[in-house]
C-alpha positions in Angstrom: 0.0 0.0 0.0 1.3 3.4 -1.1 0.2 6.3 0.7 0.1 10.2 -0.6 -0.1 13.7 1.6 -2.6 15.3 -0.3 -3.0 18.3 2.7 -2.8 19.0 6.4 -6.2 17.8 8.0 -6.8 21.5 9.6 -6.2 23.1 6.4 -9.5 21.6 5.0 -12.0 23.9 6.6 -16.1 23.3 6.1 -17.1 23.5 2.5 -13.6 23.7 1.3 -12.1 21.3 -1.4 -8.5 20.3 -2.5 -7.8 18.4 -6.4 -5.2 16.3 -6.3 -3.3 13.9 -8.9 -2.3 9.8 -8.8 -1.8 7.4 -10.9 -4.2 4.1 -10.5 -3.5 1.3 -13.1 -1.0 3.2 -14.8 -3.1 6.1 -15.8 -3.0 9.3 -14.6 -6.1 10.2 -12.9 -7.1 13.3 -10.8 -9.3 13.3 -7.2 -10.8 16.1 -4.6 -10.7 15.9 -0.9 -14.0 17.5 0.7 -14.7 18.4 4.5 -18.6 18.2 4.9 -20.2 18.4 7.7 -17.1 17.7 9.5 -16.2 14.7 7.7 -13.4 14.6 5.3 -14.4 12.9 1.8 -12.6 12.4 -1.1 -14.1 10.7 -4.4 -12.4 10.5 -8.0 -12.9 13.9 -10.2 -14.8 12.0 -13.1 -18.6 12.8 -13.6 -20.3 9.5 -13.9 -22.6 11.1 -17.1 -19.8 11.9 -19.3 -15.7 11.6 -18.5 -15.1 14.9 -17.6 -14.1 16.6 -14.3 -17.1 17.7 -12.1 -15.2 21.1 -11.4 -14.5 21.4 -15.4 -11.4 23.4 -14.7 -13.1 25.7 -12.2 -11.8 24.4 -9.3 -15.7 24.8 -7.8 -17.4 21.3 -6.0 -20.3 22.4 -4.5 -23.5 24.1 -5.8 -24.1 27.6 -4.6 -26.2 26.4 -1.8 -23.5 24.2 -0.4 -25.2 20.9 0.0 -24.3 18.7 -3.1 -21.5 18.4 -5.0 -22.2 19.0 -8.7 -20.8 18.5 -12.5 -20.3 22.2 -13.6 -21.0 20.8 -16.9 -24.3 19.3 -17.0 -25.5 20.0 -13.4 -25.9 16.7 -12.3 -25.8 16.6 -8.1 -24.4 14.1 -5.7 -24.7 13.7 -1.9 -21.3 14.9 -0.3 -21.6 12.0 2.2 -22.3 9.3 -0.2 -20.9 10.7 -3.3 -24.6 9.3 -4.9 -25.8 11.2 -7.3 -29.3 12.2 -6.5 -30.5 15.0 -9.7 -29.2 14.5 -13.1 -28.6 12.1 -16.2 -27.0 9.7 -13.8 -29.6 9.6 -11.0 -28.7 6.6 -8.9 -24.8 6.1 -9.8 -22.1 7.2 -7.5 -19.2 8.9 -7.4 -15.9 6.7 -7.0 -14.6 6.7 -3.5 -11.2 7.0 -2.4 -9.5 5.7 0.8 -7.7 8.2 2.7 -6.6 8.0 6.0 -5.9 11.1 8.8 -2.3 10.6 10.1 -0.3 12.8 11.9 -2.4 15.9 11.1 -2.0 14.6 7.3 -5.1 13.7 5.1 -3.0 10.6 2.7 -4.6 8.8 0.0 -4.4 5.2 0.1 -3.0 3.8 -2.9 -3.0 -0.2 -4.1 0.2 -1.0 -5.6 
């Protein structure tokens, strides 16, 4: 098991996101840590409509009322907590999950080698 810093756990206030970058199965893929309601989340940056990024370069997560994370390109919207997608073309599909781990003040990714 390979593990990443992607930030400092106290750095990740409520609301806030951070993108980040790994490689899984060779290919370069990109992910966003989340804190919502107090829990830290992180889920693969791929909409699961189309395979694009749900910030589409805007760097921008949630929806303007802060409760749902949503694709900036079509407007489909997923529960923070679940990463389900609960408004859109893919109504019932979730976002991927990643497995981080708080260590040492550190939010790391968990990696499969």
């Amino acid at each position: 098991m390979r593990k990443i810093k992607i930030a400092l756990a106290d750095d990740i206030a409520e609301g806030a996101t951070v993108k980040f970058s790994f490689v899984s199965g060779g290919k370069n893929m990109h992910g966003f840590l989340a804190r919502f309601h107090g829990k830290l989340v992180a889920y693969e940056n791929r909409c699961r409509h189309l395979p694009v990024t749900l910030d589409f370069g805007s760097d921008r997560f949630l929806e303007s009322e802060g409760n749902h994370f949503v694709c900036q390109s079509h407007g489909a919207l997923y529960d923070p907590l679940t990463g389900l997608c609960v408004r859109g073309p893919c109504e019932g599909e979730s976002l991927k999950p990643l497995r981080i781990e708080v260590e040492d003040d550190a939010v790391w990714l968990l990696e499969s080698i």
